[in-house]
KELOVO-758733 format. One record per atom (N, C-alpha, C): residue number from 0; residue in three letters; x, y, z. Coordinates in steps of 0.2 Angstrom, whole numbers, plus 5000, padded with zeros to 4 digits. Example, Ala and Ser with C-alpha at 12.3 -4.5 7.8 and 13.67 -1.06 7.14 Angstrom:
<recs>
   num   residu     xx     yy     zz
     0      ALA   5066   4972   5039
     0      ALA   5062   4978   5039
     0      ALA   5066   4984   5039
     1      SER   5064   4989   5035
     1      SER   5068   4995   5036
     1      SER   5064   5000   5039
</recs>
This chain:
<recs>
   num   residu     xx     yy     zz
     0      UNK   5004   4994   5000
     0      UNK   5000   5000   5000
     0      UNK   5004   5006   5000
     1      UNK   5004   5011   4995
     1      UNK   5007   5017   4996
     1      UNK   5005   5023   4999
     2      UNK   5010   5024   5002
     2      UNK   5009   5031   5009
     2      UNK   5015   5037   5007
     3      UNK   5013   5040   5011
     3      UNK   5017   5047   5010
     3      UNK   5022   5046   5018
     4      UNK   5028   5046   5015
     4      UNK   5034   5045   5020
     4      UNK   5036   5055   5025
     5      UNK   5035   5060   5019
     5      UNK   5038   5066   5021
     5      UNK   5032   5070   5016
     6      UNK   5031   5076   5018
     6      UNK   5027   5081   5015
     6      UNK   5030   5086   5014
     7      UNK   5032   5089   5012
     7      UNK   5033   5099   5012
     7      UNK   5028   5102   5007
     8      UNK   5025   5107   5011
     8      UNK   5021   5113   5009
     8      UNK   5025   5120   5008
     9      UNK   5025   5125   5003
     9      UNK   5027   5130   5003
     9      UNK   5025   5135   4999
    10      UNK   5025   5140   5003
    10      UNK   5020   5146   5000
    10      UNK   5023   5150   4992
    11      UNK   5020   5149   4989
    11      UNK   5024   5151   4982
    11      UNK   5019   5158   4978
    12      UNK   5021   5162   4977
    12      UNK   5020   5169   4976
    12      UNK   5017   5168   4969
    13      UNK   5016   5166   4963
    13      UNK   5013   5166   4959
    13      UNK   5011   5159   4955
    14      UNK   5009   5157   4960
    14      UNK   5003   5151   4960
    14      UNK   4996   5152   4961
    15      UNK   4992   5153   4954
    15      UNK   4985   5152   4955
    15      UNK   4981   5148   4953
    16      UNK   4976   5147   4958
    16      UNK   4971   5139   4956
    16      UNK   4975   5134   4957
    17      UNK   4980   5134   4964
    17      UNK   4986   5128   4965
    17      UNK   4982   5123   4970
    18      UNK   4987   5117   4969
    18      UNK   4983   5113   4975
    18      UNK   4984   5116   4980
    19      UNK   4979   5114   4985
    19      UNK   4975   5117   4992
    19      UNK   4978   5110   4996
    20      UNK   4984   5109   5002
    20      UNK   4987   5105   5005
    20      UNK   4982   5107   5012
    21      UNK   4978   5104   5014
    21      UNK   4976   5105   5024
    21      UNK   4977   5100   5028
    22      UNK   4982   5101   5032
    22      UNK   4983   5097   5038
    22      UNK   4978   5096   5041
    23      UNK   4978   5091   5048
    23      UNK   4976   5088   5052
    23      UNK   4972   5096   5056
    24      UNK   4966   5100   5056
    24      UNK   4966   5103   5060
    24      UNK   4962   5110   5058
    25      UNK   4964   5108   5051
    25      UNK   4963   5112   5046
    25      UNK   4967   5117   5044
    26      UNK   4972   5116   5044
    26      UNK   4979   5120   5046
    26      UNK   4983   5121   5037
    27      UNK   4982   5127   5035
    27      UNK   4985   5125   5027
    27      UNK   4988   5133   5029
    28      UNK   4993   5135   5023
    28      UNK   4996   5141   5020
    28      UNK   4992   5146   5020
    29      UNK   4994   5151   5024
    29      UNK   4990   5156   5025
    29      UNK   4985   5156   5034
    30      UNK   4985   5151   5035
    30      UNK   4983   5152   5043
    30      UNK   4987   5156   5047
    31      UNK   4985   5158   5054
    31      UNK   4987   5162   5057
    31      UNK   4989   5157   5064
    32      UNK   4995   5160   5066
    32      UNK   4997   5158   5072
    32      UNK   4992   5154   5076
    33      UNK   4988   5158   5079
    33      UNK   4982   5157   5085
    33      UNK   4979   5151   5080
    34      UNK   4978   5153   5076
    34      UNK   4973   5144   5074
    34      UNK   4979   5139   5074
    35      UNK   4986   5138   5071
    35      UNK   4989   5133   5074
    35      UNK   4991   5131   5079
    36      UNK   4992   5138   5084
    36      UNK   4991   5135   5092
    36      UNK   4984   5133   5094
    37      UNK   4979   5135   5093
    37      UNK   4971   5131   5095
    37      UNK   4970   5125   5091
    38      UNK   4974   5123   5086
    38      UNK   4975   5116   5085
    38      UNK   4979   5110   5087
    39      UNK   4985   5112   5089
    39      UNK   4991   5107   5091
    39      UNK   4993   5110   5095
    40      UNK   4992   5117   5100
    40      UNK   4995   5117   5107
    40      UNK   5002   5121   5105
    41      UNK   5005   5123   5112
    41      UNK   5012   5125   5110
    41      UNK   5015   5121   5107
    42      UNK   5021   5124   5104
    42      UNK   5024   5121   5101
    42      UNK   5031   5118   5105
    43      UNK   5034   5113   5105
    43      UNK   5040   5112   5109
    43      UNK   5044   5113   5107
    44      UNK   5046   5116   5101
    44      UNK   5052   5118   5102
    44      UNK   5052   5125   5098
    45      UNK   5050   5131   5097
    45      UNK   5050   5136   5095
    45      UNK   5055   5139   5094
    46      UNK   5056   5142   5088
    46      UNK   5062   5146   5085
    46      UNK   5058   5153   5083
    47      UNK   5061   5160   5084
    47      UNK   5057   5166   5082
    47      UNK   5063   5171   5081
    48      UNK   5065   5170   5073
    48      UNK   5069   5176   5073
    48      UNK   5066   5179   5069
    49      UNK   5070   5185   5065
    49      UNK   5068   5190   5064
    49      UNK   5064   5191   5057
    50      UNK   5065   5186   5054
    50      UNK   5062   5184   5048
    50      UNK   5056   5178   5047
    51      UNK   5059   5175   5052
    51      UNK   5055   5167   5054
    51      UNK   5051   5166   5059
    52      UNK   5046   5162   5060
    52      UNK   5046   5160   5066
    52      UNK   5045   5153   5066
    53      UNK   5046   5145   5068
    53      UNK   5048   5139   5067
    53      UNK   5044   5137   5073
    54      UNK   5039   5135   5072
    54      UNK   5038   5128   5075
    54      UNK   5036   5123   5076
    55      UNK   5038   5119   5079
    55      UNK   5040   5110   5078
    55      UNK   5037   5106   5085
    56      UNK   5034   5100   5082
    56      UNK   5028   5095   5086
    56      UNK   5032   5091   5085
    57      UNK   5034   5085   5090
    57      UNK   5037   5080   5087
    57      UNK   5032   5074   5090
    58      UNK   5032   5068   5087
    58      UNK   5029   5061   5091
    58      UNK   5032   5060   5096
    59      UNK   5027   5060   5100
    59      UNK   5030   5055   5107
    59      UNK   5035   5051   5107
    60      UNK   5035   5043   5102
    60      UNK   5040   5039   5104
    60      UNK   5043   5039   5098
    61      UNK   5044   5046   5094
    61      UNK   5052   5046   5088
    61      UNK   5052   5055   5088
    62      UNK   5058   5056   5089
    62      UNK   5061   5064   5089
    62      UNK   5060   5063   5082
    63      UNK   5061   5060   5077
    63      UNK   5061   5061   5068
    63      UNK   5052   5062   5065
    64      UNK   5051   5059   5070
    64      UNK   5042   5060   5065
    64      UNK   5038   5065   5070
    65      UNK   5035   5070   5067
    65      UNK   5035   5075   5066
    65      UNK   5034   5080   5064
    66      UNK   5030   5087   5064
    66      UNK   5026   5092   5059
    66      UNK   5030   5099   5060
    67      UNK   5032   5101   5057
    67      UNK   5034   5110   5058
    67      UNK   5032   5112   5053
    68      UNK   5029   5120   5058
    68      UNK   5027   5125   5052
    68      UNK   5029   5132   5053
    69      UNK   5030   5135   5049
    69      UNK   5035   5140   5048
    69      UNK   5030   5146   5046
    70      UNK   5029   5153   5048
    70      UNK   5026   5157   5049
    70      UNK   5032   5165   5046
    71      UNK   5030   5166   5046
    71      UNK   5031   5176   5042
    71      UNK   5033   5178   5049
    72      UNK   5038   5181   5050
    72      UNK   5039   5183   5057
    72      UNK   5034   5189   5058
    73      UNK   5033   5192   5049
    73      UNK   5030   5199   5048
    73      UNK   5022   5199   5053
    74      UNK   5021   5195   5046
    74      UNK   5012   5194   5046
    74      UNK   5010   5187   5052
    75      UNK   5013   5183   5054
    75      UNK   5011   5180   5058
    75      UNK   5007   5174   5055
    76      UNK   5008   5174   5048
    76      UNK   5004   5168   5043
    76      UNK   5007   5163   5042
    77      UNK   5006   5157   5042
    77      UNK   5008   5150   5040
    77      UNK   5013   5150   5033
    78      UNK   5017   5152   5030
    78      UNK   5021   5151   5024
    78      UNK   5023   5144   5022
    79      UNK   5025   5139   5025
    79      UNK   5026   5133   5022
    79      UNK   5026   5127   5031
    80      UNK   5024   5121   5028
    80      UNK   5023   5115   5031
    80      UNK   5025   5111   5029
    81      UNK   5027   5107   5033
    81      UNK   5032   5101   5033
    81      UNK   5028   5095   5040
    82      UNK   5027   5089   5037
    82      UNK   5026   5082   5040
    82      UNK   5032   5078   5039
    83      UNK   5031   5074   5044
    83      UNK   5036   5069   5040
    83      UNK   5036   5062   5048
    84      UNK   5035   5057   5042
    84      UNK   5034   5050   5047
    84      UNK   5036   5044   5045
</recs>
């Protein structure tokens, strides 16, 4: 049976009428911080610089499987996800 081992989502500037990727929670490109955290909680391991801001879930029994989603440090909006299992 085939699965999806790794996913990358990434927010691309002149893509119209592109596939529509939604996570678990309803969580796609373009959501807002607060809907991510009201979906999956803080995040464990957060990164927030000046450009970026990074945040990362992992599974309980593997530090490798795992979701991060990366945010516009500007606008505070979703710009790309990554799963991976």
């Amino acid at each position: 049976m085939p699965f999806v081992r790794y996913l990358k989502i990434l927010f691309e500037y002149d893509i119209e009428d592109g596939l529509t990727v939604i996570f678990p929670g309803g969580i796609q490109i373009g959501s807002t911080k607060d809907e991510v955290i009201a979906a999956y909680g803080e995040a464990e391991d957060p990164y927030e610089g000046d450009y970026l801001h990074m945040y990362t879930w992992y599974d309980p029994n593997s530090y490798y499987n795992g979701c991060e989603i990366d945010f516009d440090a500007e606008t505070g909006l979703v710009n790309s996800m990554y799963m991976d299992k």
